[in-house]
N, C-alpha and C positions, 0 to 999 in steps of 0.2 A: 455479508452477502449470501451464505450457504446457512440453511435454517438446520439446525442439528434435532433429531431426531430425539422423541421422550427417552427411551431406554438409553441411548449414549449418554446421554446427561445424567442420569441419574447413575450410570455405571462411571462414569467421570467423577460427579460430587461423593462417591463411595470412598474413593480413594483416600480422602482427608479426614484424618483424627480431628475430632473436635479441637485439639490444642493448635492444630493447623490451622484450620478457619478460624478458630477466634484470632490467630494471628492475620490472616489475609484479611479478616475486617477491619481489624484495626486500622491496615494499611492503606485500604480503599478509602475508611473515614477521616483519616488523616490525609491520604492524596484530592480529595472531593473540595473541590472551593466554596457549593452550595449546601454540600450537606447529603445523604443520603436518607431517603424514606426507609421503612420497614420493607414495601413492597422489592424496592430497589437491593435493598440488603440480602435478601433470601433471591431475588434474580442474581445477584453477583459472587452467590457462594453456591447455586444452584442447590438450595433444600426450600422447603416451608416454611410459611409464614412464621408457626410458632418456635422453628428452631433458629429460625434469627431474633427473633424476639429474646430466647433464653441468651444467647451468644449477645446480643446487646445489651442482655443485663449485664452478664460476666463481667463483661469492657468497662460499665459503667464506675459496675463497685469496683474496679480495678485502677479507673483511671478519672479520678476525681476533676479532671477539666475537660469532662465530655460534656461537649453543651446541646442543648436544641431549640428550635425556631418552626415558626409555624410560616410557609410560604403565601403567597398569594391567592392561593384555592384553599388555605387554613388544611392544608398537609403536613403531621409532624414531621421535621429534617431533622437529624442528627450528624454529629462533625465532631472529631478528635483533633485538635492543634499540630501540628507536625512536631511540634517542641516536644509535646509528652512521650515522644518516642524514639530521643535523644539516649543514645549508650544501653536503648531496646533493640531496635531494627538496625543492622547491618546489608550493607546492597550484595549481593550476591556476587562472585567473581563471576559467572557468569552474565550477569547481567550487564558488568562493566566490558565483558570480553567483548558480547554479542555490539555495543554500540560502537568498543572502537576499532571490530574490524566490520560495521556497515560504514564508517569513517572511513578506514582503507579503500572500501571500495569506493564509494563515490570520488575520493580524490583519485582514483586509477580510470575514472568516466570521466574527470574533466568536471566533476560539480564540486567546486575549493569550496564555495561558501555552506552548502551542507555536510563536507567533511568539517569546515572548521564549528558549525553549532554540536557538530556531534561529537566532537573533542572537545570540547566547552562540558556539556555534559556527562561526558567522561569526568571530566576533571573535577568538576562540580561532587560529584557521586563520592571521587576518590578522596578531596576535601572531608567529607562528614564522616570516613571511617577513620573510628580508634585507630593509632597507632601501631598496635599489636595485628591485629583483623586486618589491616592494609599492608603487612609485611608477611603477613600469612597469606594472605590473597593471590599479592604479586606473581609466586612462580604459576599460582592456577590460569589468572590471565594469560601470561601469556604462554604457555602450553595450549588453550584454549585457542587462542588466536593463530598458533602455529596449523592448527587442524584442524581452521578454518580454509582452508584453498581456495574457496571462490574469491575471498577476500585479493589475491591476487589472483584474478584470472584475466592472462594477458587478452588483449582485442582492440579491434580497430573503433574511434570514437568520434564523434563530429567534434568541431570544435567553436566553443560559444563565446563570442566577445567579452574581454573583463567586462563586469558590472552586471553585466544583463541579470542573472540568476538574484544577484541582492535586493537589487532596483527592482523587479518583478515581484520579491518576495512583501518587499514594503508596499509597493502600489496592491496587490491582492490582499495583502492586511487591512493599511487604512482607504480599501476603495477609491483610490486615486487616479486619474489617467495618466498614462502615459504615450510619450508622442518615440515614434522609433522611426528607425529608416530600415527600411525591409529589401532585402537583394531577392527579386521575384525569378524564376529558373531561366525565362529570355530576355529579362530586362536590361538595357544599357545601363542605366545607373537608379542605385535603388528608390525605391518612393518612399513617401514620406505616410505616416499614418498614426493618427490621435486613436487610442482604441483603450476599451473598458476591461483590464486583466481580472478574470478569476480560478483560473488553475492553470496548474501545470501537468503536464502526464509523462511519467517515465518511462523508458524505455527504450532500446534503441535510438532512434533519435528522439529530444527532447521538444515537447509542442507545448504552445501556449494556447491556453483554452480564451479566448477572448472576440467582442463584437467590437466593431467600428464604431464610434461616436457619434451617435443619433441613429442609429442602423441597428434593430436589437437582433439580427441573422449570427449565430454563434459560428465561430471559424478557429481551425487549427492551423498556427504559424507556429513554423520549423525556427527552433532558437537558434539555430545556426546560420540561421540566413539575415537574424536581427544584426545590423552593421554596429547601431549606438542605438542608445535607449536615456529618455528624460522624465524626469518625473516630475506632471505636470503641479500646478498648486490646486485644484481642482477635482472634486470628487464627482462622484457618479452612482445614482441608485439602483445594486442590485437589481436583478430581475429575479420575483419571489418566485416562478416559476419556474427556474432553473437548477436541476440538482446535478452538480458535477461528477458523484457518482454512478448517478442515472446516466447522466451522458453517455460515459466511458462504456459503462454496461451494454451498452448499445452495439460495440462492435467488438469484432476476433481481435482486433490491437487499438490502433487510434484512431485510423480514416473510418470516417462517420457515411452510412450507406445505409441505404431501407435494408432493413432483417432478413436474414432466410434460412428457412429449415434446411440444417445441417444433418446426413447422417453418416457416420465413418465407421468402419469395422476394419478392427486390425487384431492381424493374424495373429494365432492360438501360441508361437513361439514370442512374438509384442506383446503379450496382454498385462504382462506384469510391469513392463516400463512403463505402456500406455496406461494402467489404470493410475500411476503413480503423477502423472498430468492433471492437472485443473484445466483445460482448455476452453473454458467459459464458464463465469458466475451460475450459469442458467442452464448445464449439461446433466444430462441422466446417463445410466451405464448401466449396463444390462450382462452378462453372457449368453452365446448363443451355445447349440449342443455340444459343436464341435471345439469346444473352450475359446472360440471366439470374441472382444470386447466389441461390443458396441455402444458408439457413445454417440448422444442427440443433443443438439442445444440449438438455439435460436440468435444470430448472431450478423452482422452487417462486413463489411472489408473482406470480397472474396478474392482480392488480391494478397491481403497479407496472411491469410488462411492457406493459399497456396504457395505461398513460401517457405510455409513453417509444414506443411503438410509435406512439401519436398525434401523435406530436410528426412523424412522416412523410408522414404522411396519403396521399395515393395510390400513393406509389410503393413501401411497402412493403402484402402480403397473407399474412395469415396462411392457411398451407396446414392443420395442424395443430396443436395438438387444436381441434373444431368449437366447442368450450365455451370457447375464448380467443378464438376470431372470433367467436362471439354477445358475447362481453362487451364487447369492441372495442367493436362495433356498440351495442350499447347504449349504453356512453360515450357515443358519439358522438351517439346522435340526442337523448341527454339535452341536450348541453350545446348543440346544435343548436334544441330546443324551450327551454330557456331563455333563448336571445339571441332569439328569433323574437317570445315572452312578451312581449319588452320593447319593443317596436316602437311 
């Protein structure tokens, strides 16, 4: 989503010894189901043409069951077997650390079914290392994992009916509807709703990105409010015009709202937390004289904008639009008169 700049890249791809990247090619040739181009090969090691060219000869004379296929626009594809690099490649103990405390965490959110593919994974990983190299590894994990903290980081979490999370995952894989019963915020008893899943968005609470069946109007239902969920026998044509990261792109969290020029300046003692912030795909940052951050992006949800903006409290200002700083302000003096209320 963020386009990296020519000199970072080229100050990035500096890093790596040739014996480096010949080794991350291979990996990427051997993880590829299709095969990678030439083009594709020097974008995924970030150099030139011709240095991937030399690096896929190396591989070649190295690794005598490299094959290649001409695709459907007659583009050479090249592909290494994952077997040829059997008692080669070793998974890093990092790498196993990193999935199984993002496993910790989701099962400390209440998501069991993507903790449990992520310990699958783990396991699977832990499976193909030598003997030796997985008893070596061991105490790295979990040292790793220990000084991971987010990994338990206690908080409060909605809580989502068994099934729903798996049953969703299937139906958004093989395009299948599903019929659910939905608890609406004043309804007596929930409704019932046949609807077309295609994502899910994390975060705080979990939403399902999905349209009602024959109704192509995209909507965000709260998982926590789905009571049971079925998985119809019945599938349903994508809409080719919908790209779920476009969606999301679209707003400061997940409520979907027309865009609007955001502009924020936080104080010259914040600048170094704030610039450590991604707070929209689409933000610029700037400093101003007085070692001020300013940061712009184009973005919808100015309600969940003002939540997360509250969480600063002085040391971020909303420069624009005036209609995000009155709201701010209102927050505020709401939640202000209600602890005062209680006095």
């Amino acid at each position: 989503m963020i386009a990296k700049n020519h000199a970072g890249c080229h100050h990035h791809s500096m890093r790596y010894q040739p014996s480096q990247r010949l080794f991350r090619l291979a990996l990427s040739l051997a993880a590829s189901r299709t095969g990678l181009t030439l083009d594709e090969m020097a974008a995924e090691l970030e150099v030139g043409r011709r240095t991937a060219e030399r690096l896929r000869d190396s591989l070649a004379a190295m690794f005598h069951q490299m094959t290649w296929w001409e695709d459907e626009e007659r583009v050479r594809r090249w592909r290494l077997p994952g077997s040829a690099l059997v008692g080669v490649v070793e998974p890093r103990p990092e790498a196993v650390a990193a999935i199984e405390t993002a496993a910790r965490e989701c099962a400390m959110r209440g998501e069991d079914d993507r903790a449990a593919l992520l310990r699958e994974a783990s396991t699977t990983l832990r499976a193909v290392m030598a003997p030796d190299a997985l008893r070596r590894a061991e105490p790295d994990v979990a040292a790793l994992m220990e000084a991971e903290g987010i990994a338990m980081r206690p908080g409060p979490r909605p809580i989502i009916a068994a099934g729903v999370l798996p049953t969703l995952r299937r139906a958004i894989l093989g395009m299948q509807l599903v019929v659910i019963r939905y608890e609406g915020p004043n309804a007596e008893e929930p409704a019932t709703r046949i609807l077309c899943p295609y994502g899910i968005l994390y975060g705080g609470r979990g939403w399902l990105v999905a349209h009602a069946d024959q109704r192509p109007d995209m909507r965000l239902w709260r998982l926590d409010r789905i009571v049971s969920i079925d998985l119809l026998d019945r599938g349903f044509a994508r809409r080719e015009d919908f790209d779920l990261s476009a969606y999301a792109a679209q707003s400061f969290g997940v409520f979907q709202e027309e865009p609007i020029d955001v502009v924020l300046r936080f104080e010259p003692e914040a600048t170094d937390e704030a610039a450590s912030w991604l707070f929209h795909p689409s933000q610029s940052t700037e400093r101003d004289a007085d070692g001020a951050l300013i940061v712009r992006f184009r973005a919808g949800g100015a309600l969940e904008m003002c939540w997360h903006l509250f969480s600063w409290g002085t040391a971020v200002t909303v420069v624009a639009p005036e209609k995000l700083r009155d709201e701010l302000g209102t927050l505020a003096r709401g939640v202000l008169a209600h602890h005062l209320s209680k006095r």
